[in-house]
N, C-alpha and C positions, 0 to 999 in steps of 0.2 A: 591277075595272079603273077609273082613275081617266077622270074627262070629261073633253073637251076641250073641252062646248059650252057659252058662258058664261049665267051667269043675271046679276039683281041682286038685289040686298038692300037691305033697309029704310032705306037713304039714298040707294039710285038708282046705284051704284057698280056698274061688272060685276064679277065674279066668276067664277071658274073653280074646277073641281073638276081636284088633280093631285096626283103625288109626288113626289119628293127625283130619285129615279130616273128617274122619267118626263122630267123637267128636262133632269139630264143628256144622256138618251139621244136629247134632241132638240140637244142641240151639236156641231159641227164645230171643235174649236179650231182657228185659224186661226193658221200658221207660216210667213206668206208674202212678209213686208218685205223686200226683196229685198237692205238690209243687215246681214240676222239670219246673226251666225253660228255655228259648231258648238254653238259652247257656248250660243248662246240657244238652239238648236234642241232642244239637249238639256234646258235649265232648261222649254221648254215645253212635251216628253211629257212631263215628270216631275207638270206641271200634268195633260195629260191622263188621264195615269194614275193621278190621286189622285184626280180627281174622276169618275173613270169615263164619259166622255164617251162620246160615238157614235164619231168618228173623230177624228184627229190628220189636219190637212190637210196637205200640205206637198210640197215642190217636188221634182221628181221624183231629183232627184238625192243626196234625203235619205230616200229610200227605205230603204236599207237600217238606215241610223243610228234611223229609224221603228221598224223589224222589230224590231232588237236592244233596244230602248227599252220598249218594249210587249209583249213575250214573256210567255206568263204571263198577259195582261191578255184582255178582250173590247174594248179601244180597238181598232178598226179603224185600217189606214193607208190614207189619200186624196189620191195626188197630184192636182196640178194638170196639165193642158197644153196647150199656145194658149193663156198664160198669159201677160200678162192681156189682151193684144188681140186672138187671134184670127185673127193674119195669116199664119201660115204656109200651104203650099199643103198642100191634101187630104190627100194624100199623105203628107206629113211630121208630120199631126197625124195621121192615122193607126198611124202607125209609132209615133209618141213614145205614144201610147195601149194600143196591145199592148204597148210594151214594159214603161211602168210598170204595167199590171193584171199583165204577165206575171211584174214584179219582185216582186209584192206588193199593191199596190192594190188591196186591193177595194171601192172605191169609186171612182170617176175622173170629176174634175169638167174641162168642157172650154167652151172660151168661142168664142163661135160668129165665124162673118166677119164683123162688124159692117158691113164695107162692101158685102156683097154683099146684107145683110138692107136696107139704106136705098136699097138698087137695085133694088131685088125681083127679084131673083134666085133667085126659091125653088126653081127647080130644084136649082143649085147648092147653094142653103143644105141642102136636103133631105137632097142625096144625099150633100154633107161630114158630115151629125149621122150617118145610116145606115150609114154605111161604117165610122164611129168607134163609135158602137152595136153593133156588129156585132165589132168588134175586141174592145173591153171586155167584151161577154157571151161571146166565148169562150174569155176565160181565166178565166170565172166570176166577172166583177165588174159592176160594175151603174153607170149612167153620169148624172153631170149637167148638164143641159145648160145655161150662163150666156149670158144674154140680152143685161147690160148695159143697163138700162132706162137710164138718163141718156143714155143717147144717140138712143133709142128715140122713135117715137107709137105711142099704143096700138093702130090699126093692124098694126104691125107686130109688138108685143107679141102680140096675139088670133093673128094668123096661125103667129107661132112654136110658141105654144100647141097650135095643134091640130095645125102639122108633128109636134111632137113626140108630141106623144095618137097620131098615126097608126101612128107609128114604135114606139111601148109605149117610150118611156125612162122611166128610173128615178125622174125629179128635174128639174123647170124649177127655175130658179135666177133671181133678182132681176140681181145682179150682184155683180162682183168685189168690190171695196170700192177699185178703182185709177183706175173710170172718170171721170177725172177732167174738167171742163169747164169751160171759160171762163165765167165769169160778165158779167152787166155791168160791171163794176166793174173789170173786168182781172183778177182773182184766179181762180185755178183751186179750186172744189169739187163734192162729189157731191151728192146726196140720199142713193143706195142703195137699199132697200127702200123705197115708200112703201104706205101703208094703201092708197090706191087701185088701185095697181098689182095688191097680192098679191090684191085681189079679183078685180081682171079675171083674175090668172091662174088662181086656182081657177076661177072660173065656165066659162073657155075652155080650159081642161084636163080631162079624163076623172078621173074619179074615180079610175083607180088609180095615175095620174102624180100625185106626191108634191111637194108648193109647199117650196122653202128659200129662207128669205129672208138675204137677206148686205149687210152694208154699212149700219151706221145700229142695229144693234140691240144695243144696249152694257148694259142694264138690265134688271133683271128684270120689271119694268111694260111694255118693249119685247117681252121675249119673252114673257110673259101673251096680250098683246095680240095677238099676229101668232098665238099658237097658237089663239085663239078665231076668228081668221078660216080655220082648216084647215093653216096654216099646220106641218109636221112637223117642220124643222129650220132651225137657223139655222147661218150662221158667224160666230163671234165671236171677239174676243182676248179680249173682257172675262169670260171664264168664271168668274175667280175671282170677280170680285164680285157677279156675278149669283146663282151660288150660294150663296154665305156672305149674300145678302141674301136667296137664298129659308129658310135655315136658322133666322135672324132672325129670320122674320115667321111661322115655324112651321110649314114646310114639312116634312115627314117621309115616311118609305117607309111611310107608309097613309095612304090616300087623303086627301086637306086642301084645303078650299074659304077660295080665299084673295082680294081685291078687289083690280084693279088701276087703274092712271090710265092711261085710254088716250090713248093717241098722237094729239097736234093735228093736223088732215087737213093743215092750211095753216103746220105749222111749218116751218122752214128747220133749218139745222144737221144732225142725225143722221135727222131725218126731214124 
């Protein structure tokens, strides 16, 4: 089985030990521009199913278009809902949760009240991930829960962490890749994922709650990088190039130790 735990090599470069597949089976393609239509949806399981991904993410109403697409395949289908803020009441992300694991989903990524987490509300917050947990594990799907760090203090990030360790969910999640924010400048951007982040969240999650990071990881030096920090899945659009550049550098289905460039703590842009 290939490692995920990095070493270096004789010019100081980390390195990881991984496969072709292992790669894969760590991506989420991500189908979720909210002006994608049929026919992109369909150009990008075609992407997912060529390159054998983990899941095909995609909006719940593309559910079935997913099923039909992917038949045949091991691509899993992952709607989203509370997508991408979070606002609807309990209840109704509830419902929108059973229905798409019940449509197919098995995987269901869900993005938390961000206004109730910056309130501490953690009763609330507790008992909306539980109730949605609860919905998705019994149609036999397994649940992710999106945090939204841009809008976050770690604080709040550490306490999510261990709501959800408590709760056994499937998947902490970085965030959407929508969380958009005002900068100083006037202009709206994210971070997404950052290096510090994914550590706090493995450190403050339980070992069997699973880190995916989203938003910012376009590269395959990105995704080296975040898998050496325990990091299991990302979500990405960039799948095709990630792959065809781990194929490049000699990536193969047996095991291949390969160097990467890791990720500036204090870059801007996609990190």
């Amino acid at each position: 089985m290939a490692s995920s735990t990095p070493t270096t090599v004789a010019n100081d470069a980390p390195s990881i030990t991984v496969t072709l597949t292992q790669l894969a089976k760590m991506i989420d393609h991500s189908l979720l521009h909210p002006t994608m239509t049929d026919d992109d949806v369909r150009a990008g399981l075609a992407i997912a199913r060529k390159y054998n991904v983990a899941t095909a993410c995609v909006k719940p109403y593309h559910i079935p278009l997913a099923k039909e697409a992917l038949v045949g395949s091991d691509v899993r289908v992952c709607p989203v809902i509370g997508f991408p803020h979070g606002n609807s009441t309990t209840n109704i992300k509830v419902l929108e949760a059973n229905a798409a694991a019940a449509a197919g989903g098995s995987e269901v990524d869900m993005v938390v009240n961000v206004g109730k987490v910056l309130s501490g509300d953690w009763e609330y917050v507790k008992r909306e991930i539980r109730l949605i947990n609860e919905a998705v594990q019994r149609n036999g799907a397994v649940l992710k829960v999106i945090f939204e760090n841009d809008y976050l203090k770690e604080e709040h990030i550490v306490k999510l962490c261990e709501i959800c360790s408590d709760l056994d969910v499937a998947f902490v999640k970085t965030s959407t890749g929508y969380g958009f924010v005002k900068q100083a400048d006037g202009a709206y951007n994210y971070k997404g994922a950052t290096v510090p982040h994914l550590k706090l969240m493995r450190q403050h999650s339980k070992p069997s709650v699973q880190i995916k990071a989203a938003g910012g990881v376009r590269t395959l030096d990105d995704l080296l990088h975040v898998m050496s920090l325990g990091v299991t899945r990302i979500g990405a659009t960039a799948t095709v190039t990630i792959l065809e550049d781990a194929k490049k550098r000699g990536i193969t289905d047996e095991p291949t130790t390969v160097t990467f460039k890791p990720i500036a703590h204090g870059s801007s842009g996609s990190y």
